[in-house]
VOBA-1610 file (N, C-alpha, C; in pm, whole numbers, padded with zeros to 5 digits, always signed):
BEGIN
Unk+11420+13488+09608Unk+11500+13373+09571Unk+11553+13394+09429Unk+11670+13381+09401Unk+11713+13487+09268Unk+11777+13285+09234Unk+11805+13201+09273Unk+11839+13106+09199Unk+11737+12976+09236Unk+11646+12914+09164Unk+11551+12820+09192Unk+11619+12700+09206Unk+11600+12626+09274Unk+11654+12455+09326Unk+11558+12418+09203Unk+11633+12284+09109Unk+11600+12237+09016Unk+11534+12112+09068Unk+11446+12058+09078Unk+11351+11948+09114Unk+11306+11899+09031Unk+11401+11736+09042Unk+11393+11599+09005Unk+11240+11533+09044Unk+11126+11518+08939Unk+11064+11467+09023Unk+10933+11416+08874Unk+10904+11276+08916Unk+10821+11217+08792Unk+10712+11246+08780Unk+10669+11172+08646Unk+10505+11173+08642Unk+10424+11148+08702Unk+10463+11029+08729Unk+10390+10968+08829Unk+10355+10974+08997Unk+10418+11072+09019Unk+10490+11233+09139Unk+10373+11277+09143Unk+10373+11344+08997Unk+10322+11521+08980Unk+10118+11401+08939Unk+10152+11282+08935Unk+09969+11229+08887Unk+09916+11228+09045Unk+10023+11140+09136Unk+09968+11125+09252Unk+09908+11286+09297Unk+09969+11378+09298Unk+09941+11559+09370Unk+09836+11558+09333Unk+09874+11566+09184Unk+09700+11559+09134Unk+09554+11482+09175Unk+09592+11338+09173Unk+09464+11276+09255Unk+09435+11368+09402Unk+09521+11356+09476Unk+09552+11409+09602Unk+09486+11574+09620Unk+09490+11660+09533Unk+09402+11756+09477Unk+09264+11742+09475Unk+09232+11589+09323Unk+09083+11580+09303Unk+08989+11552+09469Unk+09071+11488+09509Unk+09019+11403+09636Unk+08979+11527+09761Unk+09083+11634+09779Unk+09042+11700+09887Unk+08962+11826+09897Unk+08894+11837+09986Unk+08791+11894+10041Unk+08805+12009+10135Unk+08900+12035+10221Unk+08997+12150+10262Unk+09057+12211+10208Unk+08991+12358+10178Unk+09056+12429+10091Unk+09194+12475+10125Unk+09223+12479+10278Unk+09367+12503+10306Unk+09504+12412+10273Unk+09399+12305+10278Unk+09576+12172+10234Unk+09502+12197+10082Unk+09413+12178+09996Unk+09439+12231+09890Unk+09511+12308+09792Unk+09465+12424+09858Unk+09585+12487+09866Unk+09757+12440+09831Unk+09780+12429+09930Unk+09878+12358+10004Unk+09932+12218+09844Unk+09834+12165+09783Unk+09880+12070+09698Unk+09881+12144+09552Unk+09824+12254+09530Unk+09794+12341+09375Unk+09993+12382+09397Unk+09998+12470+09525Unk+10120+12501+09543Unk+10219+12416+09524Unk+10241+12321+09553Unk+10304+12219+09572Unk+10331+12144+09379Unk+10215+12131+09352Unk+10225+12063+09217Unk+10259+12128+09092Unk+10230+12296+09103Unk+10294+12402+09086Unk+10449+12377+09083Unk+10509+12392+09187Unk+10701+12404+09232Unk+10707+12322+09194Unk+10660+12158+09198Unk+10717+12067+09133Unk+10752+12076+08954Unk+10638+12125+08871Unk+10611+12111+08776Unk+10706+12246+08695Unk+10779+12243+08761Unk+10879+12358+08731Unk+10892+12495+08743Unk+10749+12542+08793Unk+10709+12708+08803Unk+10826+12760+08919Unk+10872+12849+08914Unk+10936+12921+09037Unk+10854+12950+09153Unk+10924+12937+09247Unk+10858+12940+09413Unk+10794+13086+09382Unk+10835+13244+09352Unk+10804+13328+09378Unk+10688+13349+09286Unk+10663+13290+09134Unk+10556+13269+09094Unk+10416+13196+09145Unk+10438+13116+09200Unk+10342+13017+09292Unk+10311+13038+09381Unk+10380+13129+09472Unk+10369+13250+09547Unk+10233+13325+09511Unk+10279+13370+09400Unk+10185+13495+09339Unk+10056+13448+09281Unk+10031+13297+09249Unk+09930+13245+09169Unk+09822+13197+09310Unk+09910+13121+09404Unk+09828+13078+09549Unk+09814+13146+09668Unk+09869+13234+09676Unk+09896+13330+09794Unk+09953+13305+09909Unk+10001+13176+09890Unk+10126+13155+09986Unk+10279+13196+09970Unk+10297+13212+10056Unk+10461+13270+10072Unk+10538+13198+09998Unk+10657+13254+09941Unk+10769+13193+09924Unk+10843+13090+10022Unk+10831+13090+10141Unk+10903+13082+10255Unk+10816+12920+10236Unk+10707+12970+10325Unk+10585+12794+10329Unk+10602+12691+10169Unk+10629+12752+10061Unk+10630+12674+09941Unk+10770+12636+09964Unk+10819+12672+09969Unk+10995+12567+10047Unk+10967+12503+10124Unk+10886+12500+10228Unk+10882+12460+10348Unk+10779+12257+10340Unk+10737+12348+10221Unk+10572+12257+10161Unk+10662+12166+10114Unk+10793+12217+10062Unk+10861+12146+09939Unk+10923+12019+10000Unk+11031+12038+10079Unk+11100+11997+10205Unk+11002+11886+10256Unk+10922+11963+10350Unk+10780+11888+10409Unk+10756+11707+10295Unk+10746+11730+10165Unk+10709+11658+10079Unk+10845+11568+10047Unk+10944+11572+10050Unk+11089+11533+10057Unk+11070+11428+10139Unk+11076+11481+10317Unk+11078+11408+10390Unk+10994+11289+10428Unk+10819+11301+10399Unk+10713+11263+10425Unk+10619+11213+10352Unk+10624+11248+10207Unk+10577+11223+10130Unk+10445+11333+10109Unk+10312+11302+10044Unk+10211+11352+10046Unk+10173+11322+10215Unk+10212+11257+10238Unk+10090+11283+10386Unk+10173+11351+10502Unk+10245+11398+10472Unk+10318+11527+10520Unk+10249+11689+10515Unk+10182+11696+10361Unk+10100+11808+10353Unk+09990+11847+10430Unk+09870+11781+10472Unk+09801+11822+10504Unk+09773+11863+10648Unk+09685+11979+10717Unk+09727+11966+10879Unk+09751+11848+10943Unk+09847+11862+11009Unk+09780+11707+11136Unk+09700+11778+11247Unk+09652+11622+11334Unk+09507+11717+11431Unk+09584+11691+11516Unk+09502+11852+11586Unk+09587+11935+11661Unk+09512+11917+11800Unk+09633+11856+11884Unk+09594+11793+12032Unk+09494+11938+12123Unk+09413+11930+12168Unk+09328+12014+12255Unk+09296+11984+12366Unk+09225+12034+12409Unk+09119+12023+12568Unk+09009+11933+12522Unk+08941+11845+12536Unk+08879+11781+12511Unk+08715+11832+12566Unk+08630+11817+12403Unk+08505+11856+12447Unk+08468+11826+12579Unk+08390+11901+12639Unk+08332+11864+12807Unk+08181+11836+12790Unk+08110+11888+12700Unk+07930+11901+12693Unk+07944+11798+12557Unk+07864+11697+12577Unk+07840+11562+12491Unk+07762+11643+12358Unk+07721+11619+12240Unk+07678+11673+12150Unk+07524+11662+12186Unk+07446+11573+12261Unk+07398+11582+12319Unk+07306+11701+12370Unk+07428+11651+12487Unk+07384+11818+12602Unk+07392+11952+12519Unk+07479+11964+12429Unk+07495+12097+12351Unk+07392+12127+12250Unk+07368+12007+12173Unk+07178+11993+12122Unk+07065+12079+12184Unk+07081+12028+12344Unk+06965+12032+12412Unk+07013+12174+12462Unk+07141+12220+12522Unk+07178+12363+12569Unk+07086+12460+12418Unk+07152+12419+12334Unk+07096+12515+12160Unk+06938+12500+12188Unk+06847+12435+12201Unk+06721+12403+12174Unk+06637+12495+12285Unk+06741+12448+12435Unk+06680+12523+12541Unk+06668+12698+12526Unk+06850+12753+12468Unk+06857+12885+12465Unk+06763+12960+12369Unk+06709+12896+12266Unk+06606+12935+12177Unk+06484+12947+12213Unk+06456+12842+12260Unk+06296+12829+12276Unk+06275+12831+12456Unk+06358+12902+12558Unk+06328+12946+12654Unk+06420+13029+12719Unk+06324+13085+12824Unk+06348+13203+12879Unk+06502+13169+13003Unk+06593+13282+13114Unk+06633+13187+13188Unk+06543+13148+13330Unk+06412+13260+13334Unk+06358+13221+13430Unk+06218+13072+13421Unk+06262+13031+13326Unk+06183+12932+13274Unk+06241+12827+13344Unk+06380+12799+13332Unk+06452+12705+13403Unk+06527+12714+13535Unk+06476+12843+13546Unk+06503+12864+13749Unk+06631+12902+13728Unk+06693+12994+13644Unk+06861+13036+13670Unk+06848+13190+13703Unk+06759+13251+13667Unk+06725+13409+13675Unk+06618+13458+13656Unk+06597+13548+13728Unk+06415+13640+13653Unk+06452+13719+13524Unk+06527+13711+13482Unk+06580+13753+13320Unk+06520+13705+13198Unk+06478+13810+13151Unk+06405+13740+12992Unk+06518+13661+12932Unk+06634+13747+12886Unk+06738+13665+12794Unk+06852+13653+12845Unk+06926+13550+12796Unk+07009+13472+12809Unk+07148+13554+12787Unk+07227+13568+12892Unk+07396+13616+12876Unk+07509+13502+12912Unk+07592+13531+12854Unk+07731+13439+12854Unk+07723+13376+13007Unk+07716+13451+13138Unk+07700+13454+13246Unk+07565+13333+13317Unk+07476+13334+13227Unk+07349+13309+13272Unk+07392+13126+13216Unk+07396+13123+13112Unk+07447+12984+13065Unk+07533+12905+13097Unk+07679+12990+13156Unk+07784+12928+13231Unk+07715+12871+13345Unk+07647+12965+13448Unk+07554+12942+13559Unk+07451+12800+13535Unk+07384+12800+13429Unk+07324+12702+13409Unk+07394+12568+13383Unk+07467+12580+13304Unk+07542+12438+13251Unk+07643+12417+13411Unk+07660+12493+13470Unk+07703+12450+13609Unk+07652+12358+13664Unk+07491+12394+13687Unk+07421+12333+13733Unk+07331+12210+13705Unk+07342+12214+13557Unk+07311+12116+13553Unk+07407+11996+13489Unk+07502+11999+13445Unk+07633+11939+13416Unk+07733+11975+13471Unk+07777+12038+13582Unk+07874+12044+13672Unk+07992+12068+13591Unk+07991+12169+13497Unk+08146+12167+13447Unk+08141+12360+13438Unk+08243+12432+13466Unk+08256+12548+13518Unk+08331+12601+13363Unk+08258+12710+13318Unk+08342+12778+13187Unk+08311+12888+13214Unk+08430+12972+13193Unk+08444+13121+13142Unk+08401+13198+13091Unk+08362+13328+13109Unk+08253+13382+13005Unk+08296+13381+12846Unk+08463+13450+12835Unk+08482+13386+12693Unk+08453+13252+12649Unk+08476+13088+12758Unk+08426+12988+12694Unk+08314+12929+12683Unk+08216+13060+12715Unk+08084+13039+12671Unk+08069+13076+12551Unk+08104+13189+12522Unk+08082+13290+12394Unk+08167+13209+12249Unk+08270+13153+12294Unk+08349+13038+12208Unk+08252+12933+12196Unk+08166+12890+12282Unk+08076+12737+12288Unk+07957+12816+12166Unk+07912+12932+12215Unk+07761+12974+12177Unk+07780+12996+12047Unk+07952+13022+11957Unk+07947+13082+11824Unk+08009+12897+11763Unk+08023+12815+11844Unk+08019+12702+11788Unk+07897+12639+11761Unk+07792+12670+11876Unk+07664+12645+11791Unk+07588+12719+11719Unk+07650+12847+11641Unk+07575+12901+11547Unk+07544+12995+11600Unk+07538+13059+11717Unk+07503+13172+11746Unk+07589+13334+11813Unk+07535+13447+11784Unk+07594+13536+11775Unk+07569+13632+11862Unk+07646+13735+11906Unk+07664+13840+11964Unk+07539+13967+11953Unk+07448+13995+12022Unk+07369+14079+11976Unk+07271+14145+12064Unk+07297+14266+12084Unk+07221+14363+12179Unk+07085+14300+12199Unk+06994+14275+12299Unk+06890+14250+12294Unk+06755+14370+12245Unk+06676+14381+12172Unk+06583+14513+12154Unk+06474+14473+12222Unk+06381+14546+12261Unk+06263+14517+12349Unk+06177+14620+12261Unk+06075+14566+12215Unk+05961+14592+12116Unk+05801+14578+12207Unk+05700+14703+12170Unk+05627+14683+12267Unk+05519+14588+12238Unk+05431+14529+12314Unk+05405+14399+12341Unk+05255+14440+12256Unk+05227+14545+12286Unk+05071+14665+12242Unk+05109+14718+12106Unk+05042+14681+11989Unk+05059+14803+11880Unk+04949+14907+11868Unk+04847+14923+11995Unk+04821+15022+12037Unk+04867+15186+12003Unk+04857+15266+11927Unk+04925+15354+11929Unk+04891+15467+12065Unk+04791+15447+12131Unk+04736+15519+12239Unk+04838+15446+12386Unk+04829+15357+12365Unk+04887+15293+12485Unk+05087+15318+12479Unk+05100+15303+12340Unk+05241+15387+12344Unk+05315+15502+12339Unk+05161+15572+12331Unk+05223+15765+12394Unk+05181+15778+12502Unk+05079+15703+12572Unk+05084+15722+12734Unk+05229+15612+12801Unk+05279+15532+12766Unk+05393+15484+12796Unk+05541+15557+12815Unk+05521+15587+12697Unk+05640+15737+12705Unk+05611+15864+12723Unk+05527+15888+12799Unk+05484+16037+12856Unk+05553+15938+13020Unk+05465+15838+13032Unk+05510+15805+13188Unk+05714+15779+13193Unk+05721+15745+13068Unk+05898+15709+13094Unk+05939+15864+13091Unk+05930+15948+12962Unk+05986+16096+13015Unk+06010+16184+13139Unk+05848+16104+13199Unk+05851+16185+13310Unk+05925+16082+13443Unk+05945+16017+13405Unk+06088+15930+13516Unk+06231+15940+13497Unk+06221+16011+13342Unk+06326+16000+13322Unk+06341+16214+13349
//
């Protein structure tokens, strides 16, 4: 942008951004108002750019946005979805169950641990609502949990009982 739009705009403008700043808690519309109170306050778009790490392009856009709408133009609006299906509830009790039991504990498999597959299966059955293995793995990293090879550690720290163990696996294998 080689010529900056000159912006008319008061104190009492650039105090409100500011409250509007102290007040929020989302660092993305934050963001979004440093930038903003920035361009107003006379800095060039491509500087404010460089100080917030937003584009040139969105700090016009922010600018505009604020023209039309005022401050409550800036921040996201909420964004229409699919509507939760498992009550916070049931997802409590899904988190509590996948921790502290097995799936053959609750009659879904003779399986020690729990796969994307095994939980869809379960929450089938017992809440009747059918998800995908990705929208399990989307559900399971919404409650905090993660992706991770299972290891199997032996049950004996026996050291006698774990070289006759792997003499018998070598020789099967």
């Amino acid at each position: 942008m080689s010529s900056e739009v000159k912006k008319k705009v008061s104190v009492e403008e650039l105090a409100k951004i500011k409250d509007a700043m102290d007040k929020e808690t989302i660092e993305r519309v934050l963001k979004r108002y440093k930038a903003l109170y920035l361009y107003l306050s006379g800095m060039a778009g491509r500087d404010v750019a460089q100080l917030t790490g937003i584009t040139v392009n969105t700090i016009c856009n922010l600018y505009k946005k604020y023209q039309l709408e005022g401050l409550s133009g800036i921040p996201d609006k909420t964004i229409s979805g699919r509507p939760v299906r498992l009550t916070i509830e049931e997802r409590n009790a899904l988190k509590n169950l996948i921790m502290n039991q097995h799936p053959f504990d609750v009659g879904v498999s003779n399986d020690f641990n729990w796969t994307a597959g095994l939980i869809a299966q379960y929450i089938k059955r017992e809440y009747g609502y059918t998800y995908s293995i990705r929208g399990i793995t989307a559900l399971l990293a919404r409650l905090g949990f993660y992706y991770k090879y299972p290891t199997y550690v032996f049950a004996s720290k026996d050291e006698k009982e774990k070289k006759c163990f792997m003499g018998i696996l070598k020789f099967l294998i």
